[in-house]
N, C-alpha and C positions, 0 to 999 in steps of 0.2 A: 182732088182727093179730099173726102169729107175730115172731120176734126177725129169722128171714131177708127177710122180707117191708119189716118196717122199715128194716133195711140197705141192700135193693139201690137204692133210688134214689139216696140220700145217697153208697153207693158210685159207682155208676157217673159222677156230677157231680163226683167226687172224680175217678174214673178221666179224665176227660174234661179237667179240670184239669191232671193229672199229665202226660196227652199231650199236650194244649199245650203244656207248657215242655218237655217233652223236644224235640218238633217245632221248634219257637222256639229251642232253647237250641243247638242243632245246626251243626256246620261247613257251609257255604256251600256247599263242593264235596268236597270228602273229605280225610280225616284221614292220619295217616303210620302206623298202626299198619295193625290188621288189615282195616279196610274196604275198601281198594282192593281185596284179593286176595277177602273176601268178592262184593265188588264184580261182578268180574270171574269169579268161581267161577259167579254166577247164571247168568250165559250159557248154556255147557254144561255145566252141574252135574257140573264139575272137582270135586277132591279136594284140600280145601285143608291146613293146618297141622295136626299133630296135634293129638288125635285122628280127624281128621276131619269131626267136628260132622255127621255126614249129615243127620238132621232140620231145625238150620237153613239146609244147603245145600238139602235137599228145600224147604222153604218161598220161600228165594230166588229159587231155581229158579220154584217156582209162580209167585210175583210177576212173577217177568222177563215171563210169558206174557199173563199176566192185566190186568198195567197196560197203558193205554193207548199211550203211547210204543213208539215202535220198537227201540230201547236203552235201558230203563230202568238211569238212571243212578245214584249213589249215595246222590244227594237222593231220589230217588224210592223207589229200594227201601230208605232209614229209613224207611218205613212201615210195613214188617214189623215192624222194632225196637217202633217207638212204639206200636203195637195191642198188641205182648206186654207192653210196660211197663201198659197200660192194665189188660189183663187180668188181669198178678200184682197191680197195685194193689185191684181189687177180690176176687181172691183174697184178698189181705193182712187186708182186713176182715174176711171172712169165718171167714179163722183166727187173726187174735184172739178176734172173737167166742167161738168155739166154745172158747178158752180162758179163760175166764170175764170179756172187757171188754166194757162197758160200749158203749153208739153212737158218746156223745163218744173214749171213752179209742181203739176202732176204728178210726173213721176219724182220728182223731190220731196213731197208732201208723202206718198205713200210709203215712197221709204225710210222717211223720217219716223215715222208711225210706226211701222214693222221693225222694227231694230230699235225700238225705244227698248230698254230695262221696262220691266212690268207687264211689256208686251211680249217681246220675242221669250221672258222667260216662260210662256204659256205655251207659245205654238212650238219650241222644241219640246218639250214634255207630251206624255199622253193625256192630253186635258180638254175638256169643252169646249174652253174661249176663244179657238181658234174657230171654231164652228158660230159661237155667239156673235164676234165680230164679223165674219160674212152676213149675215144672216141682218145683222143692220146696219150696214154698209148697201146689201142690197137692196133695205127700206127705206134708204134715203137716196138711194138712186131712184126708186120708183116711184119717193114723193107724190109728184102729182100726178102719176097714172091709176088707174082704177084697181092693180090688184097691191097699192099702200098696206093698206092696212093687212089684206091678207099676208104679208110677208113682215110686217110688224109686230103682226101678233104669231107669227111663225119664229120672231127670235126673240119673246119672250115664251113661249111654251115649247121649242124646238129648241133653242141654245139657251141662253139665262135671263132667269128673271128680271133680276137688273138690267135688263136693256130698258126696260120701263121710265129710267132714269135721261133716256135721250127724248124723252117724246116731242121734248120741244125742237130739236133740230128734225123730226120726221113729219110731226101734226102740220098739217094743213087745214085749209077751208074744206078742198073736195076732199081730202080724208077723212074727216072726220061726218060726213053724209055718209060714210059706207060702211060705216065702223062696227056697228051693231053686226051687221050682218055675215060681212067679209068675216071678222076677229073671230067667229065663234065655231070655225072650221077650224083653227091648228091646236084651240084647246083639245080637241077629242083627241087628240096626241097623250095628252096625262090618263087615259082612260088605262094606257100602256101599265100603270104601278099597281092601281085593284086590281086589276086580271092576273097578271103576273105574282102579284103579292099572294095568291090563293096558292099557288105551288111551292118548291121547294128553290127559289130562285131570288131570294131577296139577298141581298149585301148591307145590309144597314141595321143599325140596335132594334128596329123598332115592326113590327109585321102591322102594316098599313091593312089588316085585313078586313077592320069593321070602322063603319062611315065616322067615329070619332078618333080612334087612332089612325084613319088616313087624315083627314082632318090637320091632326098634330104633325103630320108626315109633311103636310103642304104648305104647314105654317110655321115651319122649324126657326125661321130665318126671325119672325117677331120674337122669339124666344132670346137674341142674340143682343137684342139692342140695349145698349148699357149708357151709361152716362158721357158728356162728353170729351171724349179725350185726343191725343197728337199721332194717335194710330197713321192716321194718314200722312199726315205731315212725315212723321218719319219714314214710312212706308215710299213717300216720293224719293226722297229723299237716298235711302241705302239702294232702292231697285233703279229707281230713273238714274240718279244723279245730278251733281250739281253741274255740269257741262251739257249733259241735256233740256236740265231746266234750262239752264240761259239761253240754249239756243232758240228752244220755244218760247220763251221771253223775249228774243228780241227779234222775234219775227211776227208773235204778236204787234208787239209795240211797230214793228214797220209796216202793218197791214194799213195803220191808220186812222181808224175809226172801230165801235163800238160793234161788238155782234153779239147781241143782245140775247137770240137766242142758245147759240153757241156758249157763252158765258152763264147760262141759266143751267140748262145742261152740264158743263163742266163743273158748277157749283154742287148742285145735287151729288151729284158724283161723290166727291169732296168731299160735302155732310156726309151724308150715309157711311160713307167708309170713317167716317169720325166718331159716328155711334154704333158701330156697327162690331159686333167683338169675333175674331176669325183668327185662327195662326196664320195664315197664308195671306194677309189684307194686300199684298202686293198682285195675287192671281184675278184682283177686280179693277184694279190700277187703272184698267184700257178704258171704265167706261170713263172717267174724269181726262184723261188723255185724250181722247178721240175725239171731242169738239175741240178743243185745244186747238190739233194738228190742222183741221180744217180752217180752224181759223189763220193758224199762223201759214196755210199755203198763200194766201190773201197776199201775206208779208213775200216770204220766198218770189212769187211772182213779181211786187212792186220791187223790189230790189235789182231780182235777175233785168228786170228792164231799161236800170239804169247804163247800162253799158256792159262792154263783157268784162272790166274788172271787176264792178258789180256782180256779175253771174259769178264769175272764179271763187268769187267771196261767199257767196251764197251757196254753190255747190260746197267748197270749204265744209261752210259751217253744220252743211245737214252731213257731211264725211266726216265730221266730227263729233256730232252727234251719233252715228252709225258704230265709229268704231266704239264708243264709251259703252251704249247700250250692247255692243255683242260683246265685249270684254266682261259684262257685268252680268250677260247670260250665259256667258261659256260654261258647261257644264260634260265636255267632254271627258274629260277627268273624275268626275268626280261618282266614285263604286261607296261612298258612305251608307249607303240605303241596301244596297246588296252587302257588302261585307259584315255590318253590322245583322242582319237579318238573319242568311247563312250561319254568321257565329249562334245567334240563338238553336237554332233547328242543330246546329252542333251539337250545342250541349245536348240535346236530349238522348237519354240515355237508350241503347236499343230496344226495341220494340215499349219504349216510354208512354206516356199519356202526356198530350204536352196541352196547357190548357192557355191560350191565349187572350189580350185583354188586349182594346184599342186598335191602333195603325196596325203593330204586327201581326193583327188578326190577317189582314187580307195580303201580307209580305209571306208571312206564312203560307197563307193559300195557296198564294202563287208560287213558292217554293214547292211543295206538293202538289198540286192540279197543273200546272205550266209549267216550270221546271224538272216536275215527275222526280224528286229526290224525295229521301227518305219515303217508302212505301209501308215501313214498319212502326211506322207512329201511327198510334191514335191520336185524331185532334179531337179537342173539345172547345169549346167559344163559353167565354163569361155572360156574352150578349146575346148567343146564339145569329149574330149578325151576319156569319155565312160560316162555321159547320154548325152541324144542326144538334150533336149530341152534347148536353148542360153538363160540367160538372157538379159534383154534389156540392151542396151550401156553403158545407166546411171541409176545406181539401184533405184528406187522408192524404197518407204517405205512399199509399197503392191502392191502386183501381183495379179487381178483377187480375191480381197477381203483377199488376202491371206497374211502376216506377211513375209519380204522378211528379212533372216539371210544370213549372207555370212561368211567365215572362214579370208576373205581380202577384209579391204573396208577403207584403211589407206587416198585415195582419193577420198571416195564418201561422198558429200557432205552431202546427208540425213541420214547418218548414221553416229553413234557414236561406240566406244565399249560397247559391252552391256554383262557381263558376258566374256566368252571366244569369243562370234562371235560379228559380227557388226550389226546393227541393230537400227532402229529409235523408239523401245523399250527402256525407260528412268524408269522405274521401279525399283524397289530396286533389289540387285542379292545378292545371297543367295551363297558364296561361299564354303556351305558346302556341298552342292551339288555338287562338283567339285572333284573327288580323283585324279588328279594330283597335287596336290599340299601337298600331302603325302606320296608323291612318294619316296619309299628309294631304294639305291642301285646304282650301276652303269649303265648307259644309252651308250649302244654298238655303236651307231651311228651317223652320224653329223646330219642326216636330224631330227632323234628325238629329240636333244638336242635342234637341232634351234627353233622347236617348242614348248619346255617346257620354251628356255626363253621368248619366243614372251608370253605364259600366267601367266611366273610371270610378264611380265611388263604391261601386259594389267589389270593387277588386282590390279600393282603400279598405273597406272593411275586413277583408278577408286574409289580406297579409298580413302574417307576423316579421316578416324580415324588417329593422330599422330603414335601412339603406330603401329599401322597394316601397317602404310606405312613403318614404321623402321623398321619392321619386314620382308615383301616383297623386300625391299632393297637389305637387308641383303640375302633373297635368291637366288636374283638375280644377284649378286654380286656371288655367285656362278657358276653362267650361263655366265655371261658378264664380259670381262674388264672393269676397271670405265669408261675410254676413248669413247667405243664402246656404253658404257649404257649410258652415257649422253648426246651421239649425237642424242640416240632415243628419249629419255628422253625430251630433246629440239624439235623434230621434233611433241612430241605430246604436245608439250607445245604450240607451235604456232600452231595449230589445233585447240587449248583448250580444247584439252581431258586430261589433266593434270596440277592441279594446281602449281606444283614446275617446276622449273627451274634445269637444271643441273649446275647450278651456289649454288643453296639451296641445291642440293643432294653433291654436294662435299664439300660444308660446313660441 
C-alpha cells in the first residue's frame, strides 16, 4: 500500500474531527466582524470589502441556492467555511507528507495547525481564511508540478492577499519559469469588483466604479501600514497562547536544524502584522503560524521515533496544544454581536428612519434582508456602503414625517441619546428592553467590545438614579480604563448629555 493510500483514511477522520469543532465551536448567530456582510453579500453576490474575495463570494453565493432554506442564514452558510477547513486539514497531511513526515508526525502537524487560536478562530466563523489556507496548502503541495504557480496565484487573488507573504515556502526553480504566464489567469478573478461595482451590489464605504477609486479599492491595505508596533506579539499571544506557543517551540527546537525558508516565511508574517494596523490582527495570525507548524512536524516526527514513550509525549503535547487552541476559540456561547445589534434595530421607533454608521451597517442588513425583522424601517447608510438612500448632511429630527434614529450622532445637534440610538426622542427608556446589558461571558472581539462600552456609557449618561449610575460605572469600568472613561465621560458632559463630570466620577 502506497504512503497516499495509507493517509487518506486516517486524514479524512482527522478532517471529520476538525469540522466538528469548527461546526460546534461556532457563534450561535453571527459574529461582529466580517460574517454579517459575508452574510448578506450570499444573497446577491454583492461586492464585499476589499479585495473583494470573488471566489468565496462565488461559493456563498452557490450555497445560498443550493441549501435547503429559503434565506440561508449565517449558521447555515458556516458550512462553506467548515467543509473548507476540512479540506485544508486533509491537504495539510498530505503536504507534510510529501515533505518527508511520518503518518503519526502528519496527521499531528495538521492538527496542531487547525486547532491553533488564530486559526480555528477563522474557520468557525463566516470568514475567508479558511478558503485562503487551502488554497496554499495546495500551492505547496503542488510545488514542483507545473500547475504551482497557477494555484499560487489562485490564493492570492482567490483567498488572501497575504498569501504572498509564503512565497518562499512555495517558490521554486521550475515555478518560477511558469510564472508569468500561469499567475495571470486567477487575477481575471478581480475583474469580479468593476463589473459588479457598476450595480447596486457593492458592501463597502467606497463604489470602486472609476479606474482611480478602484485603484484605492485594491490598494486599501497600503493605507493601513503604520509604524512599528507589538500588534502581533500580543496578538500571538491572547489568540494562540502561551501553551501553544511552547509547544510549537519545542518542537521547533526538536526538529533540529534550521529551515531557512520556512523561518523567512514565518518572519514576514510577523513583520507585516507588526506594521500593519487592523482590529481583528489575530484573523491573519495563520500566515506566520503556518510555516512554523511545518517546520515543527520536522520536531513531532523526530520525537515520535524515539520510542513509543516518545510518541505518548508527543501526541500529549500536540492534545495539549488542541485543547488550549479550541478553548480559546470556543465561541458557542457567545450572542454579543446578535444581542447587542437586535437591541439597536429595537430602539428604533416604528416605522423610524434608522441611519447607520460602520459594522452595524451590515448587522443591520442582515437583521432586515436575512433575518426579515423590522419591515417598517427605513434604513439609510452614512457611507451608503450597502443601503443606498444618504441621509441628509445634518440629521433632522424627522424625515418625510418619519422619526430619524441613528447608531452615531455624538455631533448632531438635534439629537440626544435616546435609549442605545440618537434621537430627538426625550421620552422615558425602558432599559429592560435592552439584553445587552446581561450579557455574560467573554466577548471574542474588539469591534464588539467597543460597542458594549459605547452602551454602558450611553446608559451612564442617561440616568439620573444615584444607585443605577454607580452601578453603570461600575460596569463600565469593566469595559474602559478610568483615564479613557473620563475623557468620554467629559466630552458628554460638555454636550450636556451627562450630568457628572469625570472630575465627580473619580471622586
Amino acid at each position: 500500500m502506497t504512503a497516499g493510500r495509507r493517509l487518506l483514511l486516517p486524514a479524512l477522520l482527522l478532517a471529520a474531527a476538525v469540522a466538528a469543532l469548527a461546526w460546534f465551536s461556532g457563534p450561535p448567530e453571527f459574529d461582529f466582524l466580517d460574517g454579517t456582510e459575508f452574510a448578506v453579500c450570499a444573497g446577491s453576490a454583492s461586492v464585499p470589502h476589499p479585495p473583494g474575495y470573488p471566489l468565496f463570494t462565488f461559493l456563498l453565493r452557490t450555497a445560498s441556492v443550493v441549501l435547503p432554506s429559503e434565506r440561508p442564514d449565517y449558521g447555515a452558510l458556516r458550512i462553506v467555511t467548515v467543509l473548507l477547513a476540512a479540506a485544508g486539514t486533509v491537504t495539510g497531511v498530505f503536504v507534510l507528507s510529501d515533505l518527508g513526515a511520518g503518518v503519526f508526525a502528519a496527521l499531528a502537524g495538521s492538527l496542531l495547525f487547525f486547532t491553533l487560536g488564530g486559526v480555528m478562530d477563522q474557520t468557525n466563523l463566516l470568514e475567508v481564511h479558511a478558503l485562503s489556507i487551502l488554497l496554499v496548502l495546495a500551492a505547496i503541495r503542488m510545488r514542483r508540478g507545473r500547475g504551482a504557480p497557477y494555484m499560487f496565484s489562485l490564493s492570492l487573488f482567490g483567498g488572501h492577499p497575504v498569501s504572498i507573504l509564503l512565497a518562499p515556502v512555495v517558490l521554486g526553480r521550475r515555478f518560477l519559469g511558469r510564472w508569468l504566464v500561469l499567475a495571470a489567469i486567477p487575477a481575471g478573478l478581480w475583474l469580479f469588483v468593476p463589473v459588479r461595482s457598476t450595480f447596486q451590489a457593492l458592501c463597502h464605504y467606497s463604489r470602486p466604479s472609476t479606474s482611480f477609486v478602484l485603484w484605492k479599492y485594491f490598494t486599501l491595505y497600503g493605507g493601513k501600514f503604520t509604524s512599528l508596533s507589538a500588534r502581533a506579539a500580543d496578538a500571538l499571544l491572547a489568540s494562540v497562547g502561551p501553551v501553544s506557543l511552547a509547544v510549537l517551540l519545542v518542537f521547533v527546537v526538536l526538529s533540529g536544524r534550521i529551515r531557512w525558508r520556512l523561518l523567512a516565511s514565518a518572519l514576514a508574517g510577523f513583520v507585516f502584522l507588526s506594521f500593519y494596523y487592523m482590529g481583528d490582527t489575530n484573523s491573519l495570525l495563520w500566515v506566520p503560524l503556518l510555516p512554523l507548524v511545518l517546520w515543527a512536524a520536522e520536531g513531532i516526527g523526530r520525537l515520535a521515533s524515539r520510542g513509543l514513550p516518545a510518541a505518548v509525549l508527543a501526541g500529549t503535547l500536540v492534545a495539549a496544544s488542541a485543547a488550549s487552541g479550541t478553548a480559546t476559540a470556543w465561541r458557542a456561547e457567545d450572542e454579543s454581536a446578535s444581542l447587542l445589534s437586535r437591541d439597536m434595530v429595537r430602539g428604533v421607533g416604528f416605522e423610524g428612519v434608522y441611519v447607520t454608521i460602520g459594522f452595524l451597517t451590515f448587522n443591520t442588513a442582515y437583521l432586515l434582508d436575512v433575518a426579515d425583522l423590522r419591515p417598517d424601517i427605513l434604513p439609510m447608510d452614512e457611507y451608503e456602503c450597502y443601503f443606498r438612500i444618504p441621509p441628509p448632511p445634518w440629521y433632522p429630527a424627522e424625515v418625510a414625517g418619519r422619526p430619524l434614529y441613528t447608531n452615531r450622532g455624538w455631533d448632531q445637534e438635534a439629537l440626544s441619546p435616546h435609549g442605545l440610538l440618537f434621537s430627538a426622542d426625550t421620552g422615558a427608556v425602558d432599559w429592560s428592553r435592552y439584553d445587552v446589558f446581561s450579557l455574560e461571558g467573554p466577548v471574542h472581539d474588539g469591534y464588539t467590545a467597543e460597542e458594549i462600552r459605547e452602551a454602558w456609557l450611553r446608559r451612564l449618561a442617561q440616568t439620573t438614579d444615584p444607585e443605577e449610575f454607580r452601578g453603570c460605572l461600575e460596569a463600565a469600568l469593566e469595559w474602559w480604563d478610568l483615564d479613557l472613561l473620563c475623557e468620554r465621560i467629559d466630552r458628554l458632559h460638555s454636550r450636556g448629555f451627562c450630568r457628572l463630570s469625570s472630575r465627580d466620577v473619580s471622586g
